[in-house]
C-alpha positions in Angstrom: -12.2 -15.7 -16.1 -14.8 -13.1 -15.2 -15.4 -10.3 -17.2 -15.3 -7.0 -15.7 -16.3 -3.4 -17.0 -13.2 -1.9 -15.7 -11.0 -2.3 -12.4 -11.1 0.1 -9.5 -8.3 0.3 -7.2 -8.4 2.1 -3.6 -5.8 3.2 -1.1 -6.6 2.4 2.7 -5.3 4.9 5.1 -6.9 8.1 4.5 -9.2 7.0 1.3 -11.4 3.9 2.4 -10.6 4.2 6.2 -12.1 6.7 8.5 -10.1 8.1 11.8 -11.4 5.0 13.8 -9.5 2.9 11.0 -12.9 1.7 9.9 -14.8 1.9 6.8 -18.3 3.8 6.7 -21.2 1.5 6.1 -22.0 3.7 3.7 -18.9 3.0 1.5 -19.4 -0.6 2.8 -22.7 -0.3 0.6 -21.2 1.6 -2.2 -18.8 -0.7 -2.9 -21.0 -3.9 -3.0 -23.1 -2.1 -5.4 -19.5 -1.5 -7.3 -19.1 -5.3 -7.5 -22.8 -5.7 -8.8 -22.2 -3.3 -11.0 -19.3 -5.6 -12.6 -16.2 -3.8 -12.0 -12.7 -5.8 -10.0 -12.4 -3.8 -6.5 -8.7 -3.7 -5.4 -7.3 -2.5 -2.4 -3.3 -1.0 -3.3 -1.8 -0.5 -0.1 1.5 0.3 1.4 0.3 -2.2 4.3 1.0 -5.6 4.9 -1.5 -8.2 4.3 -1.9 -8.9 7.7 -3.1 -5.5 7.9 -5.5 -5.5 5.4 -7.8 -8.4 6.8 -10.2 -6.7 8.7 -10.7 -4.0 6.0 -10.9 -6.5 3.2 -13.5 -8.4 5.3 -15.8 -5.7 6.2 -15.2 -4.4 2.0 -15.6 -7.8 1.3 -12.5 -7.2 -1.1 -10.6 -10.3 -1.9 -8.1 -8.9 -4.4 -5.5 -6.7 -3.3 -1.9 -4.8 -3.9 -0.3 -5.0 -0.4 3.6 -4.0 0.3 3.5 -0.7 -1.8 3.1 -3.1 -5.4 6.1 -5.8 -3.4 3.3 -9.0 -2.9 -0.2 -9.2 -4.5 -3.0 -11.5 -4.7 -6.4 -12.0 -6.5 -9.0 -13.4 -5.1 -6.9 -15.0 -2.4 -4.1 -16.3 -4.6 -0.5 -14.9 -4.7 0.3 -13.5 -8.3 3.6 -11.5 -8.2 6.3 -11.2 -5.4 9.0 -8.7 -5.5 11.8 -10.0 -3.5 14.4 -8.1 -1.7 18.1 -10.1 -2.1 18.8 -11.0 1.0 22.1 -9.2 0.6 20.5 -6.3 0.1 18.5 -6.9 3.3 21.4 -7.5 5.1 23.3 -4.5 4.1 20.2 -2.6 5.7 20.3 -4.2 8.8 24.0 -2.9 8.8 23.7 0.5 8.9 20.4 0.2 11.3 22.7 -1.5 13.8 25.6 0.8 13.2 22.4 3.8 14.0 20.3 1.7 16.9 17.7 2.0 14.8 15.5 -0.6 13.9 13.7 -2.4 10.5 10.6 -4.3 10.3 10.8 -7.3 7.7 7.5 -8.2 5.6 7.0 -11.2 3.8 3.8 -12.3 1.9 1.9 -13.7 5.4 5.0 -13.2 7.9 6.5 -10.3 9.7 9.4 -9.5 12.6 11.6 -7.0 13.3 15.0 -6.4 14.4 14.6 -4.7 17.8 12.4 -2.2 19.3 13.1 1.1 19.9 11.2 4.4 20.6 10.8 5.4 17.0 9.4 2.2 16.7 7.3 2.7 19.5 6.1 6.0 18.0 5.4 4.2 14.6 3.4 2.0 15.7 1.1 4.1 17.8 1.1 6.8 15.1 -0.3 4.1 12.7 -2.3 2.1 14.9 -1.1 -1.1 14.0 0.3 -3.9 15.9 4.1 -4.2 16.3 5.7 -7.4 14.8 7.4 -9.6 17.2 11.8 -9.2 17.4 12.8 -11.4 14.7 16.9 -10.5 14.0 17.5 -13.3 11.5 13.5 -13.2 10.1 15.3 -12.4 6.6 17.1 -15.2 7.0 14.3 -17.6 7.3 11.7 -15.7 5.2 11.9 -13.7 1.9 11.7 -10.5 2.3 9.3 -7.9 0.1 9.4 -4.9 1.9 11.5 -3.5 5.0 10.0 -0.4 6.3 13.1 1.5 8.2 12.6 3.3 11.9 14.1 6.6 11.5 13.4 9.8 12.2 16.4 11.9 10.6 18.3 9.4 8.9 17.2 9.1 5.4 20.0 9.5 3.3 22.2 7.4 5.6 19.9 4.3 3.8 19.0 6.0 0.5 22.4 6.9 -0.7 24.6 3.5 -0.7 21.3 1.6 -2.3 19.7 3.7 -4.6 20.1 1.9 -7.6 18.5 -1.4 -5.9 15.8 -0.2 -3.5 13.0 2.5 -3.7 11.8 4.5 -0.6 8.8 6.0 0.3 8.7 8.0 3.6 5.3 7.6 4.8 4.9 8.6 8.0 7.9 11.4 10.8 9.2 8.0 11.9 9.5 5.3 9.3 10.2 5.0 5.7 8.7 1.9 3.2 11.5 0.3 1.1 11.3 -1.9 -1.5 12.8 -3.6 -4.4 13.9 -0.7 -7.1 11.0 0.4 -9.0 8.0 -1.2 -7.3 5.4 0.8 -6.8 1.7 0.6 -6.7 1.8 1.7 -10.2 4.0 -1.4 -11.1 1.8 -3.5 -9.2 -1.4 -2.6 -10.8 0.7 -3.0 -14.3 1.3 -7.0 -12.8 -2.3 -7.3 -11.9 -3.8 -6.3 -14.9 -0.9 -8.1 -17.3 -1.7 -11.6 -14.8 -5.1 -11.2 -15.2 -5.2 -10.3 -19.3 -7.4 -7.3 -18.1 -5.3 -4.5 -19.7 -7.9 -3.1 -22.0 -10.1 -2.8 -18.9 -10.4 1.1 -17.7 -9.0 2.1 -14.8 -9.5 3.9 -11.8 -7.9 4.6 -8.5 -8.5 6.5 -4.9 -5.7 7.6 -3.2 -4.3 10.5 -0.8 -0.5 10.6 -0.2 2.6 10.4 -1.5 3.2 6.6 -2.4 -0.4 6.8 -4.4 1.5 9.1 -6.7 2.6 6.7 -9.3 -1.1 4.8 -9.4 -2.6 7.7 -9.8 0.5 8.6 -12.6 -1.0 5.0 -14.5 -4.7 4.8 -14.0 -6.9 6.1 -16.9 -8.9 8.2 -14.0 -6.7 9.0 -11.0 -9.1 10.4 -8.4 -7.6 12.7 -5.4 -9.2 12.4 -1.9 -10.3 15.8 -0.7 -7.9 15.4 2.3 -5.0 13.9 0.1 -1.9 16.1 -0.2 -1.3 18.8 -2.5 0.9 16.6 -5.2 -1.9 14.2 -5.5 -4.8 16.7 -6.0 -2.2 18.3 -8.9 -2.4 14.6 -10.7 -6.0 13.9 -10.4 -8.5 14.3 -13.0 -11.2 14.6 -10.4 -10.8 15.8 -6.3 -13.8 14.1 -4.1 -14.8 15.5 -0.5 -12.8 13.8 2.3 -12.7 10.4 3.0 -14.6 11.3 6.2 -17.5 13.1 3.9 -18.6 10.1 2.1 -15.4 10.9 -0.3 -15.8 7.8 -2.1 -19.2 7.5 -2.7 -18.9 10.9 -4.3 -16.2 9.8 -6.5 -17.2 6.3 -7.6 -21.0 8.6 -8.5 -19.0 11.1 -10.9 -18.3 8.3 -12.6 -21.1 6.3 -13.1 -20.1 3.4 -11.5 -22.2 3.4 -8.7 
């Protein structure tokens, strides 16, 4: 296995991304002179891995923490899936089709969803992403890793009768990422390092919002984007410029890993 000096993990969406949903060629530089430098890049993301594939090829990033901790894989091989019991899954779908509302199923490579509607509409053009094709029984024919629930008001109508078997993370006004109880980033980065015996590595991580909260809890250096929330500039050792203000570069520079 190789040896690395220490592992760096980065959020996407408001870290490495720009507003176009692009990454600087700046930071595209940066971070090959990270690998050179002999340090595991990682992108931890709340994202699918469908979603991740044209940011992991213009990073050139091969090793990644997708599904908010639920499905990872290094260097291109799945090492850890968190699966949802399909009767949990189901019981979802219940109450989403007792509301109108809708769910989008993720599995490791596949995605669907149960119907559209206009929160889901709004979701999707709010994150930019593709909507997944209707899929009603996808959970029956895939596992399921991570569900992310269409809802603009209805929060505790999910959250209260599963609790003690899923964890949600509202993300954006109109959807909310769910997930087996307890997965987080953090507990995917705990996975990573134990499947890849690189726990006495040092650790750092980039992130801005509220589901990089418990990475930036674990990490031996949690760094705060300058445009991150208030909650994770409060758990960071060090707060960079914005991601749009060469953010990263800065960071990855304080540390003297670039």
């Amino acid at each position: 296995m190789t040896e690395y000096k220490g592992v760096v993990f980065f959020d996407l969406d408001g870290t490495l991304l720009n507003e176009h949903k692009t990454i600087d060629t700046g930071v595209v530089a940066a971070l090959d002179q990270l690998k050179a430098n002999g340090y595991l890049r990682v992108i931890a993301s709340g994202r699918h891995e469908s979603e991740l594939r044209d940011a992991r090829q213009q990073a050139g990033i091969n090793s990644f923490i997708a599904l908010n901790g639920a499905y990872i894989e290094y260097e291109g091989e799945p090492i850890y899936k968190a699966q949802i019991p399909a009767q949990t899954v189901q019981g979802v779908v219940d109450i989403a089709n007792g509301l109108g509302e809708s769910v989008v199923f993720f599995s490791g490579h596949h995605k669907g969803m149960l119907r559209i509607t206009d929160d889901a509409n709004d979701s999707f053009n709010y994150t930019k992403t593709p909507m997944p094709p209707v899929n009603s029984d996808f959970f029956e024919k895939y596992p399921v890793y991570m569900m992310l629930i269409l809802t603009t008001a209805n929060d505790k109508r999910y959250s209260y009768p599963f609790n003690d078997r899923l964890t949600f993370y509202r993300n954006t006004p109109y959807s909310i990422d769910t997930v087996l109880k307890d997965v987080s980033k953090a507990q995917g980065i705990q996975k990573l390092l134990e499947v890849m015996h690189l726990e006495k590595a040092p650790t750092y991580a980039f992130g801005d919002g509220f589901n990089d909260l418990p990475m930036l809890g674990l990490v031996d250096h949690p760094v705060a984007m300058g445009n991150g929330i208030d909650a994770v500039k409060d758990r960071a050792e060090y707060v960079t410029d914005t991601n749009e203000r060469g953010g990263i570069i800065q960071g990855l520079k304080h540390y003297h890993l670039i």
